[in-house]
VOGU-156311 format. One line per field, with one value per residue (C-alpha): residue number from 0; residue in one letter; x, y, z. Coordinates in pm, 1 decimal, m for minus. Example, Ala and Ser with C-alpha at 12.3 -4.5 7.8 and 13.67 -1.06 7.14 Angstrom:
BEGIN
nr = c(0	1);
rest = c(A	S);
u = c(1230.0	1367.0);
v = c(m450.0	m106.0);
w = c(780.0	714.0);
//
This chain:
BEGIN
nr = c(0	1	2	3	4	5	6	7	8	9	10	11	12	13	14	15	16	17	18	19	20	21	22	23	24	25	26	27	28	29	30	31	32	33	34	35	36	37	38	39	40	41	42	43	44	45	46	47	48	49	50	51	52	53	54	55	56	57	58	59	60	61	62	63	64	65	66	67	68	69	70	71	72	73	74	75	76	77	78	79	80	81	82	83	84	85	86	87	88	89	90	91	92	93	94	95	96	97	98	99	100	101	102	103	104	105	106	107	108	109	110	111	112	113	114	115	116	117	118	119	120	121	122	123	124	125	126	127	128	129	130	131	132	133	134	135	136	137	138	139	140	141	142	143	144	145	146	147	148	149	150	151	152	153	154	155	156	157	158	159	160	161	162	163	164	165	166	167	168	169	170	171	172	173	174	175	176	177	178	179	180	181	182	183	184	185	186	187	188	189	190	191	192	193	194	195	196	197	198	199	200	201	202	203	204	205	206	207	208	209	210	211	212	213	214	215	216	217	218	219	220	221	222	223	224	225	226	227	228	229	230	231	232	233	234	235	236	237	238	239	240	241	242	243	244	245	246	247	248	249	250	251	252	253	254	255	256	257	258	259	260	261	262	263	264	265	266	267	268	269	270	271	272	273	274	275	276	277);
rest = c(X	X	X	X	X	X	X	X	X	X	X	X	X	X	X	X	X	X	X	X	X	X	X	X	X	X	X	X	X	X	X	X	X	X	X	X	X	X	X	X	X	X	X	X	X	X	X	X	X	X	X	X	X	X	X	X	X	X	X	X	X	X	X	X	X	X	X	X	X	X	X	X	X	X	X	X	X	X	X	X	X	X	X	X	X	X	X	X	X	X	X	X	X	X	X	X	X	X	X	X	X	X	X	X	X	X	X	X	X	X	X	X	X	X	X	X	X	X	X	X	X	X	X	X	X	X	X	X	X	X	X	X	X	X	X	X	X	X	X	X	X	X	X	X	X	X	X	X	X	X	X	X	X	X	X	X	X	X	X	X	X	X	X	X	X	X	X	X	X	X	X	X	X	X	X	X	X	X	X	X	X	X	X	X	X	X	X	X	X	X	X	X	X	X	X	X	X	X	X	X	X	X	X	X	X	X	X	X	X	X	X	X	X	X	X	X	X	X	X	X	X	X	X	X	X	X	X	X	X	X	X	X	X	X	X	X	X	X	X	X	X	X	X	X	X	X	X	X	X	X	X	X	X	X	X	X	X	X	X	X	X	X	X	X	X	X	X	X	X	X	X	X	X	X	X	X	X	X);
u = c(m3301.2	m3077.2	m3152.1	m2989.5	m2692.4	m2587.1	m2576.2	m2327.9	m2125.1	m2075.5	m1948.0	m1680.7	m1596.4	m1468.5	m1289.4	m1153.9	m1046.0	m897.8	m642.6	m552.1	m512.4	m300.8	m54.7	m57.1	20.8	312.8	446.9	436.3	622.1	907.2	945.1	1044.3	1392.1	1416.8	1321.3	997.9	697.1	392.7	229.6	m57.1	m141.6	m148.7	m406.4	m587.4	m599.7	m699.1	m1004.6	m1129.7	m1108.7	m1286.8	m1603.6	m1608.6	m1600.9	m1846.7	m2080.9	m2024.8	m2162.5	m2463.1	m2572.3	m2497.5	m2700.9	m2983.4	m3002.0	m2922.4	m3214.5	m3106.4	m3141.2	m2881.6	m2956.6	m2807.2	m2500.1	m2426.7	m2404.3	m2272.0	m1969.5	m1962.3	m1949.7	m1644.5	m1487.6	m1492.9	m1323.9	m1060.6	m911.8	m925.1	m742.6	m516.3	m476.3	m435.9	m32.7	m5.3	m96.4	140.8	m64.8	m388.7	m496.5	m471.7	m785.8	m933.2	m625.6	m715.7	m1094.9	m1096.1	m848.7	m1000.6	m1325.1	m1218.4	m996.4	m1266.9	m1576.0	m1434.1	m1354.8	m1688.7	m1934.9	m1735.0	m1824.0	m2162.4	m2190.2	m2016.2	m2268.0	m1940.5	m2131.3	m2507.2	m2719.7	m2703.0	m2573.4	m2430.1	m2220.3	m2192.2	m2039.5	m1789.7	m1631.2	m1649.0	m1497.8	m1189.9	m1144.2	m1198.4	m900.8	m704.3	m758.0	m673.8	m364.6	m233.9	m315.9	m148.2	170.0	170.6	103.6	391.6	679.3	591.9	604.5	950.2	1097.9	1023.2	1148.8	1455.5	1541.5	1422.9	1769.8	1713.6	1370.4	1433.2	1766.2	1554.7	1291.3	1539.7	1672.1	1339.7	1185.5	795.3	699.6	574.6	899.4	1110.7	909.0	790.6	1066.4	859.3	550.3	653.6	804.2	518.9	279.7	496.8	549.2	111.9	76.3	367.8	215.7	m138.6	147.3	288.6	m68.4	m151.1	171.7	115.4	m218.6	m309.9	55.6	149.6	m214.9	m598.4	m837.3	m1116.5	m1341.2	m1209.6	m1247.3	m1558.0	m1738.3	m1575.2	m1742.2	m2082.2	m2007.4	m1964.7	m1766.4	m1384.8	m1336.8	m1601.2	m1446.5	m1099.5	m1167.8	m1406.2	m1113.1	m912.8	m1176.6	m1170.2	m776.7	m769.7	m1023.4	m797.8	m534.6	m740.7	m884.1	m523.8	m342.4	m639.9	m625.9	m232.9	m222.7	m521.3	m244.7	60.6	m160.7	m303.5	8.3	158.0	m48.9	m77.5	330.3	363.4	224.3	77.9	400.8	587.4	746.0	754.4	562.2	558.2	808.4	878.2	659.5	509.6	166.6	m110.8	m356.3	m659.5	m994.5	m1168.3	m928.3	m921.5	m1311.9	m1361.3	m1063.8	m1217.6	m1549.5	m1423.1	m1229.8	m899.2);
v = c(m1368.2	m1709.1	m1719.9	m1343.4	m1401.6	m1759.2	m1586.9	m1588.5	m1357.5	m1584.3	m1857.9	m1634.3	m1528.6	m1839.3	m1892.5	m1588.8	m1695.7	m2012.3	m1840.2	m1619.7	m1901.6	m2080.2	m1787.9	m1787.6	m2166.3	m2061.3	m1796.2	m2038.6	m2300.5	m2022.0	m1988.1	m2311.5	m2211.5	m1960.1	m2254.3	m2104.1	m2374.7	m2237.9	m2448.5	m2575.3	m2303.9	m2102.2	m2360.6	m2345.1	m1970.5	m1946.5	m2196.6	m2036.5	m1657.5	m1800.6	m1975.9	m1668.6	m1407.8	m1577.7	m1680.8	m1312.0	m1210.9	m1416.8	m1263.8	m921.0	m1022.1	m1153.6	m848.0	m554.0	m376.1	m489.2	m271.7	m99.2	m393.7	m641.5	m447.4	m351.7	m798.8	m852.1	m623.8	m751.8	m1105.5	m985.3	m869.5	m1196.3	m1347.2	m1099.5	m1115.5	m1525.1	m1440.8	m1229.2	m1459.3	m1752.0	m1723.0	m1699.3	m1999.0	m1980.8	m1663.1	m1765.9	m1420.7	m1339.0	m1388.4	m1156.7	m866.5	m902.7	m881.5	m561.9	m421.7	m471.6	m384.5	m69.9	58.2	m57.6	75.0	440.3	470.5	313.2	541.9	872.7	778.6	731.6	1046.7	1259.9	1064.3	980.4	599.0	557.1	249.1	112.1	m254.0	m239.7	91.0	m7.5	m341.9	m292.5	31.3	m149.4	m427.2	m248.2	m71.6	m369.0	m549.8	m336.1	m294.8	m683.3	m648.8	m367.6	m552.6	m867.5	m682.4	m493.8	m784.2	m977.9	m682.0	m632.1	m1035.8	m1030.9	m764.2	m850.4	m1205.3	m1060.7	m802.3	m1040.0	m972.8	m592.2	m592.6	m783.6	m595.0	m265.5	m473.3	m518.9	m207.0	m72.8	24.1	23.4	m267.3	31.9	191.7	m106.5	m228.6	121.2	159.5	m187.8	m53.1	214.5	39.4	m232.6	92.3	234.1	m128.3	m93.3	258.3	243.6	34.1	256.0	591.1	433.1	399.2	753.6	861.8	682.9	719.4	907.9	852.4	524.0	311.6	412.7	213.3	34.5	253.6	589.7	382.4	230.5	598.3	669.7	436.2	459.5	828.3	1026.4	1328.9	1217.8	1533.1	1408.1	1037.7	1130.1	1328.3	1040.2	771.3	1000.0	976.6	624.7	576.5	811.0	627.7	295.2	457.9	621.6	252.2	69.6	326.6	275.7	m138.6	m125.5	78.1	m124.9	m430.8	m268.4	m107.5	m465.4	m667.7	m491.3	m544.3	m866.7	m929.6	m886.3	m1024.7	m803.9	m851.2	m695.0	m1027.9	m1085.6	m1325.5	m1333.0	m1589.8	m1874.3	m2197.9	m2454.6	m2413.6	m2445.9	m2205.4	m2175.0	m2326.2	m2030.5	m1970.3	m2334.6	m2354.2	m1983.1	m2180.3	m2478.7	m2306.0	m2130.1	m2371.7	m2369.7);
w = c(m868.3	m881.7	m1234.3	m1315.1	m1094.1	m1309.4	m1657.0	m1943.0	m1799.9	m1498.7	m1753.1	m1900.2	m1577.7	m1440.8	m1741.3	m1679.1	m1298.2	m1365.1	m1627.3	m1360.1	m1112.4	m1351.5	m1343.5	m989.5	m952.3	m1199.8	m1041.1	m683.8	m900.2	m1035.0	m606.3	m540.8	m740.5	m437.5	m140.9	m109.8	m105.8	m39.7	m310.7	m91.6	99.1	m241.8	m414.9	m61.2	m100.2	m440.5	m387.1	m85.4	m251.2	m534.6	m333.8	m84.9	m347.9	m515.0	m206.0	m134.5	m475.8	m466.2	m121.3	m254.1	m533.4	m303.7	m29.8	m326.8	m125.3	241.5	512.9	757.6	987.5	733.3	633.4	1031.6	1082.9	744.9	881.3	1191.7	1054.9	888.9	1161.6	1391.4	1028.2	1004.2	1369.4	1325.4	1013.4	1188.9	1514.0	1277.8	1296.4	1648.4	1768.5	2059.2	2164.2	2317.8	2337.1	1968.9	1868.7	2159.9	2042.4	1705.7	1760.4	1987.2	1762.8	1440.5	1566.7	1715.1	1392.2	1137.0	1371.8	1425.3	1053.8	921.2	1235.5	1112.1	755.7	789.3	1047.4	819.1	541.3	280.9	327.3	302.5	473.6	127.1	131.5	m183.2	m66.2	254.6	261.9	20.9	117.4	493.3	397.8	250.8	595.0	787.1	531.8	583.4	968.3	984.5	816.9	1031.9	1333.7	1247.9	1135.5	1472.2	1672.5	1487.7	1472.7	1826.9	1912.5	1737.7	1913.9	2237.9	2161.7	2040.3	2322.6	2624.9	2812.2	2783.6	2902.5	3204.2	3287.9	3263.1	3502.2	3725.3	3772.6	3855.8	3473.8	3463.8	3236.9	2998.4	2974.0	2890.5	2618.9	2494.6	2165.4	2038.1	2139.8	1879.8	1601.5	1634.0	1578.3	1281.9	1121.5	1109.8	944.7	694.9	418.2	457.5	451.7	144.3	m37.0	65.1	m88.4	m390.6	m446.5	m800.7	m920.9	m900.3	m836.7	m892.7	m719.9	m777.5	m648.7	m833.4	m1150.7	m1062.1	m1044.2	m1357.1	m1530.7	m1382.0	m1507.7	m1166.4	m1185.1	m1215.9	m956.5	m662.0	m793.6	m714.5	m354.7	m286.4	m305.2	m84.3	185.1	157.4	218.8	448.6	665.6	589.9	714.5	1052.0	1042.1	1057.3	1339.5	1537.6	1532.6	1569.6	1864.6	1996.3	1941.7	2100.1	2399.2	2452.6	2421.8	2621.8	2886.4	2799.7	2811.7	3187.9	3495.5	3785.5	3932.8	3637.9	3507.4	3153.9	3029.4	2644.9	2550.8	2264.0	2376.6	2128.8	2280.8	2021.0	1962.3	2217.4	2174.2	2045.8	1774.7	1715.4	1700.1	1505.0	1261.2	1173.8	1099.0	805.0	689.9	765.0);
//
């Protein structure tokens, strides 16, 4: 099996990877004219999307005929990485990591149980991974974007919230327009991709049925499904986020709690961290 995955084609496709990298780490150059230096974290990024995509397609390659068992803890592997990924700028948050991995879980489960209910994904690893992984993706980056817009509004309207406090709000009703917005700022990219889906972008997986000859009908519908599960997947994990933040924000005696502090991340995001390689 080794011996089929390290071919010629694996030769030309490294060559093929490190020309692209090479236009990334010139395009992060061009930045620095703007004050933008993200030059280590980009070559940090690039080298640990090429080992995982790679250590992801030799295990592909090794469990082609794995069971529903395999794919279920492959995607639930890939869960407890996204919501470190997602807790990983909130280090002044020690309950990120727990947010992010409820939330993530929840939007990605729901979408990926209805699939295989309604049977639009089959126990198939090679199906089922994949299409999984692009829901829980995108589930990830909903919940970090809710957990941040709703971080920076509260931070932002502190006096508001505490004069509704005082004058006898419920902790639910004073924060409730960045429970909302926090929501929103989670399904608008996922609303954007619906909108422009067909016209403006065709996705991998449309094209990839086109050219392992499906119908370019059942192809098209088929790639709806999936977005529209992305997009079930992501309002799911954000309102997961704001409902849990929320609670999360406040003490039992209604005193607000979520506030600017240098405190560094807690020990199970540290230790999750460090084990994939931060």
């Amino acid at each position: 099996m080794l011996t089929d995955l390290f071919d010629h084609a694996v030769l030309v496709g490294l060559a093929q990877a490190a020309a692209a990298a090479v236009l990334c780490v010139g395009v992060v150059l061009v930045c620095r004219r703007f004050g933008v230096r993200v030059e280590k974290e980009t070559s940090v990024s690039l080298l640990r999307g090429l080992v995982q995509m790679s250590f992801v397609g030799v295990v592909l390659g090794l469990i082609l005929k794995g069971t529903l068992l395999i794919g279920v803890l492959i995607l639930l592997g890939m869960v407890v990485a996204a919501a470190v990924t997602a807790s990983r700028r909130f280090a002044d948050l020690p309950y990120a990591f727990e947010i992010s991995l409820y939330s993530i879980g929840a939007g990605g489960g729901t979408a990926i149980i209805f699939m295989l209910v309604t049977r639009c994904l089959t126990a198939d690893v090679t199906v089922l991974v994949p299409v999984g992984s692009m829901i829980i993706a995108n589930s990830m980056n909903a919940a970090a974007q809710a957990m941040e817009r709703f971080k920076a509004d509260i931070l932002s309207h502190v006096g508001q919230i505490e004069a509704a406090l005082c004058l006898g709000a419920e902790p639910s009703i004073s924060v409730s327009p960045y429970v909302q917005t926090s929501v929103y700022a989670s399904l608008l990219p996922r609303l954007d991709m619906l909108k422009s889906l067909g016209l403006v972008w065709i996705p991998g997986v449309m094209a990839g049925m086109l050219v392992s000859g499906a119908s370019p009908l059942y192809a098209g519908i088929y790639q709806f499904v999936i977005v529209a599960m992305i997009l079930v997947a992501s309002g799911i994990s954000g309102m997961g986020v704001a409902a849990l933040m929320q609670r999360r924000a406040f003490t039992s005696a209604a005193q607000l709690t979520l506030r600017s502090s240098p405190a560094g991340p807690s020990k199970r995001t540290s230790v999750l961290a460090s084990f994939l390689g931060r």
